[in-house]
FIBAMAR-703234 format. One record per residue: x negated, y negated, z negated of N, C-alpha, C, O in turn; residue number from 1. Coordinates in steps of 0.02 Angstrom, whole numbers. Example, Ala and Ser with C-alpha at 12.3 -4.5 7.8 and 13.67 -1.06 7.14 Angstrom:
BEGIN
<site n_x="-660" n_y="284" n_z="-390" ca_x="-615" ca_y="225" ca_z="-390" c_x="-660" c_y="165" c_z="-390" o_x="-712" o_y="166" o_z="-423" num="1"/>
<site n_x="-642" n_y="112" n_z="-354" ca_x="-684" ca_y="53" ca_z="-357" c_x="-645" c_y="-2" c_z="-394" o_x="-670" o_y="-57" o_z="-402" num="2"/>
***
This chain:
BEGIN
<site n_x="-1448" n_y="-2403" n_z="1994" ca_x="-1419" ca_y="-2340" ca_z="1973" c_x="-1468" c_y="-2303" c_z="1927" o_x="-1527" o_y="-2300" o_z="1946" num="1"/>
<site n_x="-1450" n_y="-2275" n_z="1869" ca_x="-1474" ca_y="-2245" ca_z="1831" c_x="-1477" c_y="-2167" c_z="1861" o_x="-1447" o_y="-2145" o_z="1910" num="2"/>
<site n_x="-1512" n_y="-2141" n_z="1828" ca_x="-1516" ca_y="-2062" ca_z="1866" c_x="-1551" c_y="-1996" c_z="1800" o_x="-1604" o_y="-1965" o_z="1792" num="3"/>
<site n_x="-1472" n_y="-2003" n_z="1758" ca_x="-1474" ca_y="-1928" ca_z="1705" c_x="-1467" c_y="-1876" c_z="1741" o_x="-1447" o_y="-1875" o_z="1799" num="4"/>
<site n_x="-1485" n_y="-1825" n_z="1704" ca_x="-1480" ca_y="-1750" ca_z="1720" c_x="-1412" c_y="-1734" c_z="1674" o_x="-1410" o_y="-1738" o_z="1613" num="5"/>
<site n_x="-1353" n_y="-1715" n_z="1725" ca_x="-1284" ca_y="-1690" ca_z="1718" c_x="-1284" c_y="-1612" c_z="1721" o_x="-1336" o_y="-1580" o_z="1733" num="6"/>
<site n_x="-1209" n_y="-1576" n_z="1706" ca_x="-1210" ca_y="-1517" ca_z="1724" c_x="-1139" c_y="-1482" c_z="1731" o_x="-1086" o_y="-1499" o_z="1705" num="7"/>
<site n_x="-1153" n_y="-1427" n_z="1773" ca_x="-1086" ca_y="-1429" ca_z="1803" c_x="-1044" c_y="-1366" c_z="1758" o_x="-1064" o_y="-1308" o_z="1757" num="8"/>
<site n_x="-969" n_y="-1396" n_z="1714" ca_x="-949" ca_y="-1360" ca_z="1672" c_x="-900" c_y="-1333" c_z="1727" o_x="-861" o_y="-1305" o_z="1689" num="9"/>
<site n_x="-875" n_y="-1321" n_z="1790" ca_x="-831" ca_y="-1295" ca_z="1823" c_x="-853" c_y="-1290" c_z="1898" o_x="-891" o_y="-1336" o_z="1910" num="10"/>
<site n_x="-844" n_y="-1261" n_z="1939" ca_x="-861" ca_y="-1256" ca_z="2000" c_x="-822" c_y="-1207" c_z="2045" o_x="-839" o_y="-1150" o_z="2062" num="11"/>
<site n_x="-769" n_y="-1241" n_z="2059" ca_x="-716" ca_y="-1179" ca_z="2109" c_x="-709" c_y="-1198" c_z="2176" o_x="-717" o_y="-1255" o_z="2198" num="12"/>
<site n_x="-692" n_y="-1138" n_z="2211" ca_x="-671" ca_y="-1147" ca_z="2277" c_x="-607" c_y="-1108" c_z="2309" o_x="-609" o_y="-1053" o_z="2281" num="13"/>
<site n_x="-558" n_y="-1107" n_z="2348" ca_x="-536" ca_y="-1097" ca_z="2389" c_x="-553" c_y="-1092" c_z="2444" o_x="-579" o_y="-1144" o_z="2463" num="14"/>
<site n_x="-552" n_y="-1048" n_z="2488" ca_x="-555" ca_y="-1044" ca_z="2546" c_x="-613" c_y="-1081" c_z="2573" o_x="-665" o_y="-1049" o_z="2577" num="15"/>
<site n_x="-614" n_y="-1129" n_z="2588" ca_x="-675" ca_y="-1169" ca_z="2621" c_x="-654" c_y="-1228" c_z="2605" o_x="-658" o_y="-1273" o_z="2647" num="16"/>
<site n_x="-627" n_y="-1242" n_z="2542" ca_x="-621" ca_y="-1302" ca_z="2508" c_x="-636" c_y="-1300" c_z="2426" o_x="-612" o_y="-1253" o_z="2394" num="17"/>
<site n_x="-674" n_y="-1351" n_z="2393" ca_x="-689" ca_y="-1325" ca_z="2317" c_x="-667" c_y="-1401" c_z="2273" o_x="-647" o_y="-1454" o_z="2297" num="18"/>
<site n_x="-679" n_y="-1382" n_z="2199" ca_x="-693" ca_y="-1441" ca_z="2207" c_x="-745" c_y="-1445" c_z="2113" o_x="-739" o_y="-1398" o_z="2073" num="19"/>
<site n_x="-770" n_y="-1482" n_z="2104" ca_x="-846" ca_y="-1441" ca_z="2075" c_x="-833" c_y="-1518" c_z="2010" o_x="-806" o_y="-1571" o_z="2029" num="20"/>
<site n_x="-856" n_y="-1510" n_z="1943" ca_x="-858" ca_y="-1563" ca_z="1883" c_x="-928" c_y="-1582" c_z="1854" o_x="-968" o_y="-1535" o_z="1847" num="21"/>
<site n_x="-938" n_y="-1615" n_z="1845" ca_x="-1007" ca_y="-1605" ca_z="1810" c_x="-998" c_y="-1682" c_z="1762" o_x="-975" o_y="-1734" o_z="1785" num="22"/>
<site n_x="-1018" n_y="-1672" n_z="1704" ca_x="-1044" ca_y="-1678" ca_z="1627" c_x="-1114" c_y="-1716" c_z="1623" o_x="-1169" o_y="-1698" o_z="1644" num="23"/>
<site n_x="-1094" n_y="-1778" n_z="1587" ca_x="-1172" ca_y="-1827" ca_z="1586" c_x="-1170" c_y="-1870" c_z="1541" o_x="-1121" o_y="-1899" o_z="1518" num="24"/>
<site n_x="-1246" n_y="-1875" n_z="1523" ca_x="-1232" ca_y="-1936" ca_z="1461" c_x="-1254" c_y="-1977" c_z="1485" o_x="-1289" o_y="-1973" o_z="1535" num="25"/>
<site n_x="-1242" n_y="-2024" n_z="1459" ca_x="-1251" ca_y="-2106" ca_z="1467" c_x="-1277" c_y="-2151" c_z="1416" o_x="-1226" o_y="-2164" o_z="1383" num="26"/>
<site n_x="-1320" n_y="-2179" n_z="1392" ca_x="-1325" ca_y="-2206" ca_z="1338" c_x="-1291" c_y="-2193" c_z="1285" o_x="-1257" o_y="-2239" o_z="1261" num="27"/>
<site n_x="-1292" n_y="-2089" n_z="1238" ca_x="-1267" ca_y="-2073" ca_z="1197" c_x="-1209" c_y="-2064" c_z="1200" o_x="-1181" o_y="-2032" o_z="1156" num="28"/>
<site n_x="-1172" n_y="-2094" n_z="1258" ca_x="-1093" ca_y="-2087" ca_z="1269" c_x="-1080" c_y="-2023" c_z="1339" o_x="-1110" o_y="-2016" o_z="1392" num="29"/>
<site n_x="-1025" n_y="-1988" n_z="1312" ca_x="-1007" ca_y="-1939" ca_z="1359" c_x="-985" c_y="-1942" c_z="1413" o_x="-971" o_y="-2002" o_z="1416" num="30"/>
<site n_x="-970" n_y="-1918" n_z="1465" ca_x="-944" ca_y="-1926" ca_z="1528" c_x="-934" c_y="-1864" c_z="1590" o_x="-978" o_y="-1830" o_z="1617" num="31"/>
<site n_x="-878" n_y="-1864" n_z="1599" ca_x="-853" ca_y="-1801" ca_z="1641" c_x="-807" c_y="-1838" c_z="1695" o_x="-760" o_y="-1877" o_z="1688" num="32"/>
<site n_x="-849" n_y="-1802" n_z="1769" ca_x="-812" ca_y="-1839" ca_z="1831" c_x="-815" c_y="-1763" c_z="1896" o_x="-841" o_y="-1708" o_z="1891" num="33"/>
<site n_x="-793" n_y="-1782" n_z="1927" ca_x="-775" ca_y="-1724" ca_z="1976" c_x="-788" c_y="-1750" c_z="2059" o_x="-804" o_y="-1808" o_z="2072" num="34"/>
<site n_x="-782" n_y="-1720" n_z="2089" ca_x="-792" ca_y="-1716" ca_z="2158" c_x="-755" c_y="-1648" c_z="2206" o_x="-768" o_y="-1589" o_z="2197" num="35"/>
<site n_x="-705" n_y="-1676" n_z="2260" ca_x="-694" ca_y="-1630" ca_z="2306" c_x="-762" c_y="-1620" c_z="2362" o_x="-803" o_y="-1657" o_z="2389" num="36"/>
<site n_x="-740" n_y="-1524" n_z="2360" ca_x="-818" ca_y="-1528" ca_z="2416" c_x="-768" c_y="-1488" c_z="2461" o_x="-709" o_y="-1472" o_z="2455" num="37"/>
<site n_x="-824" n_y="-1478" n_z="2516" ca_x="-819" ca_y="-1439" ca_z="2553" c_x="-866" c_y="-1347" c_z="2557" o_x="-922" o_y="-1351" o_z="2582" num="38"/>
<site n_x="-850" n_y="-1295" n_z="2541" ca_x="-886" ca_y="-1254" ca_z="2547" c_x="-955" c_y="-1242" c_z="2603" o_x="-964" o_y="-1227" o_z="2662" num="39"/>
<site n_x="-981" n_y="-1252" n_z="2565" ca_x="-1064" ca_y="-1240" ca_z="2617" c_x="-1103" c_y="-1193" c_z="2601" o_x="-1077" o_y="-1143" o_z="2577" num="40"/>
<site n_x="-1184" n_y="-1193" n_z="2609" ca_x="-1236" ca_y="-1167" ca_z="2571" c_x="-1260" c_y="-1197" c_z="2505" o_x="-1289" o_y="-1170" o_z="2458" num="41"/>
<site n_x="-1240" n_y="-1264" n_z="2516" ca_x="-1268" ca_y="-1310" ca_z="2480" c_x="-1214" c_y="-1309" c_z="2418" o_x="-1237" o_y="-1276" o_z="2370" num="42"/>
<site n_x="-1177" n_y="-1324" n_z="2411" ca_x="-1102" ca_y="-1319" ca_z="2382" c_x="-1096" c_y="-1245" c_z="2332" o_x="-1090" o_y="-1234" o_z="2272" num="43"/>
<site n_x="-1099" n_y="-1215" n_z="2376" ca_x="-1092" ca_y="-1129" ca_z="2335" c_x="-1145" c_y="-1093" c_z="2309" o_x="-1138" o_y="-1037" o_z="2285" num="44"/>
<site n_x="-1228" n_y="-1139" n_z="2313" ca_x="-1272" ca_y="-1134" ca_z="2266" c_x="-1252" c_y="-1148" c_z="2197" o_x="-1279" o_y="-1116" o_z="2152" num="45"/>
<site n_x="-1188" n_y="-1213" n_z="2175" ca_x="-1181" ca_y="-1254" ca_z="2119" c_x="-1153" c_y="-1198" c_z="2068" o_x="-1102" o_y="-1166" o_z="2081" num="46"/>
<site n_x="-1185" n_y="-1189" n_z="2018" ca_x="-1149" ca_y="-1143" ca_z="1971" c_x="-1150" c_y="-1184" c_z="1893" o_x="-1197" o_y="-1220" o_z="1877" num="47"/>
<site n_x="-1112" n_y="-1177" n_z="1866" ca_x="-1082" ca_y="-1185" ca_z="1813" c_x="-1140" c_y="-1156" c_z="1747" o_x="-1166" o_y="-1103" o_z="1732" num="48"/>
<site n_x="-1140" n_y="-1243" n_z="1715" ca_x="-1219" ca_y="-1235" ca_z="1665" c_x="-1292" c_y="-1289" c_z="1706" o_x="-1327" o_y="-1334" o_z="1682" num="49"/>
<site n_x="-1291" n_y="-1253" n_z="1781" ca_x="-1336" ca_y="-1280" ca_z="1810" c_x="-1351" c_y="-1360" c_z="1798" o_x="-1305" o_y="-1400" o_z="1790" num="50"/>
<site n_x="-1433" n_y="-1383" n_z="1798" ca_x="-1423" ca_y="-1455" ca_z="1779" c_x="-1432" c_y="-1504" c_z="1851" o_x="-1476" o_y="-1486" o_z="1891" num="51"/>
<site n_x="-1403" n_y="-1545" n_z="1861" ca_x="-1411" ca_y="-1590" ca_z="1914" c_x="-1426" c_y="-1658" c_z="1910" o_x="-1392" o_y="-1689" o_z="1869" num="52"/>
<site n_x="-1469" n_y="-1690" n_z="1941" ca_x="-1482" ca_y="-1748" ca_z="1933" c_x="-1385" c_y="-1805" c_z="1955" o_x="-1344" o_y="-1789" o_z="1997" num="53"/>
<site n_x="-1382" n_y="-1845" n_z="1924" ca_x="-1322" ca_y="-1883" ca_z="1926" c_x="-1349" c_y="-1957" c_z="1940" o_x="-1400" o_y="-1969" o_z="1907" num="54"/>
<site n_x="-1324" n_y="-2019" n_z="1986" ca_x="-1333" ca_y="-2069" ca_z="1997" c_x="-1288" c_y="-2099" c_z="1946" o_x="-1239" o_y="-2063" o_z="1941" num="55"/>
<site n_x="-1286" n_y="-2144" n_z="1911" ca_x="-1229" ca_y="-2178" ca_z="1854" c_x="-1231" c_y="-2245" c_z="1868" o_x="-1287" o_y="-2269" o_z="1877" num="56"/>
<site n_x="-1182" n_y="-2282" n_z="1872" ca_x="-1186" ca_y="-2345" ca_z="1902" c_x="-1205" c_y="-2392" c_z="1817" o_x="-1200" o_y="-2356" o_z="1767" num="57"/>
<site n_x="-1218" n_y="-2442" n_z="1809" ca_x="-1262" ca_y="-2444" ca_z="1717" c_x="-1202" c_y="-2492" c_z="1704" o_x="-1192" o_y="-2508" o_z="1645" num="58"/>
<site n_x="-1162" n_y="-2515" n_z="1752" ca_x="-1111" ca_y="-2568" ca_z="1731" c_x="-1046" c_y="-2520" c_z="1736" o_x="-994" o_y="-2553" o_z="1729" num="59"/>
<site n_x="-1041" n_y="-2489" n_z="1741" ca_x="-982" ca_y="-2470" ca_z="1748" c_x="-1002" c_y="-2362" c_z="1739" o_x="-982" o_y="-2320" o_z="1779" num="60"/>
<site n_x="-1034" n_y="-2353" n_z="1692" ca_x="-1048" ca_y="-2270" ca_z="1660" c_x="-1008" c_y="-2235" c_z="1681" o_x="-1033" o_y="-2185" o_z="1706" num="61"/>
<site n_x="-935" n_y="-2238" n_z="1685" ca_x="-873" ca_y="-2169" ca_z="1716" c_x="-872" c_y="-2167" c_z="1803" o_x="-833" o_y="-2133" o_z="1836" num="62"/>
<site n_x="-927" n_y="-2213" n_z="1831" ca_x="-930" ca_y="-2208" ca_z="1903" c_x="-981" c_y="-2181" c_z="1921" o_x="-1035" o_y="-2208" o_z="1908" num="63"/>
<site n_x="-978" n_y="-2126" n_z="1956" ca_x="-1075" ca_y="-2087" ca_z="1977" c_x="-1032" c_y="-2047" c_z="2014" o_x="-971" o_y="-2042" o_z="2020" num="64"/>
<site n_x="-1108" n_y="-2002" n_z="2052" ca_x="-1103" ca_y="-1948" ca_z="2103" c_x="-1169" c_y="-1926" c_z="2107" o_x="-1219" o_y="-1961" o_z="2097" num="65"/>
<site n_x="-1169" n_y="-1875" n_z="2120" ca_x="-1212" ca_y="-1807" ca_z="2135" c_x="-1265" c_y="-1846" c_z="2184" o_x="-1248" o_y="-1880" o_z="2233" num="66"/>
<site n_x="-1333" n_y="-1833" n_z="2163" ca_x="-1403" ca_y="-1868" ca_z="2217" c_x="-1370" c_y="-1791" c_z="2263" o_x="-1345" o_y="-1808" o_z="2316" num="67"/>
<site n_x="-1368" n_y="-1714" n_z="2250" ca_x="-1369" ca_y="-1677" ca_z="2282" c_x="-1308" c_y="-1679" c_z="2347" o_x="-1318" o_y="-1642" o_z="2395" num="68"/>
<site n_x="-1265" n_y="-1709" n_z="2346" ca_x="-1214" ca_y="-1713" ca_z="2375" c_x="-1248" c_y="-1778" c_z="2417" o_x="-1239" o_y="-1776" o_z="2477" num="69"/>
<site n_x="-1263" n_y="-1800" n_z="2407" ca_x="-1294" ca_y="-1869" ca_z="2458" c_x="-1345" c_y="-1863" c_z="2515" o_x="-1347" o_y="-1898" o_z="2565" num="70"/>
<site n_x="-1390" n_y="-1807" n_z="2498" ca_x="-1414" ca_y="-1799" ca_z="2518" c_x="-1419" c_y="-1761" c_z="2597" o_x="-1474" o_y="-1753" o_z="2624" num="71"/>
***
């Protein structure tokens, strides 16, 4: 797994359900993927702009997820 710095162009919630996007490049090529969360501390730190480290799978670039969410 590759590991760019993404960033999150949207970040909403409902009630105690959200669900948050984040923005990454990949070898010059673009990429926008999303994730349902759950409202937390951790979760409702995420603001929109902020940069996040992203796991990117190198064979397959439109598949990744948040190191922060894994953790």
């Amino acid at each position: 797994m590759v590991l760019p710095v993404g960033r999150f162009p949207s970040v909403r919630f409902i009630k105690d359900r959200g669900h948050i996007e984040y923005a990454y490049e990949y070898e010059s090529q673009a990429y926008t993927s999303g994730n349902a969360v759950m409202k937390s501390k951790r979760t409702e730190a995420f603001s929109p702009g902020q940069p996040v480290p992203v796991f990117v799978n190198p064979t397959d670039p439109s598949t990744a997820f948040l190191k922060e969410l894994c953790l």
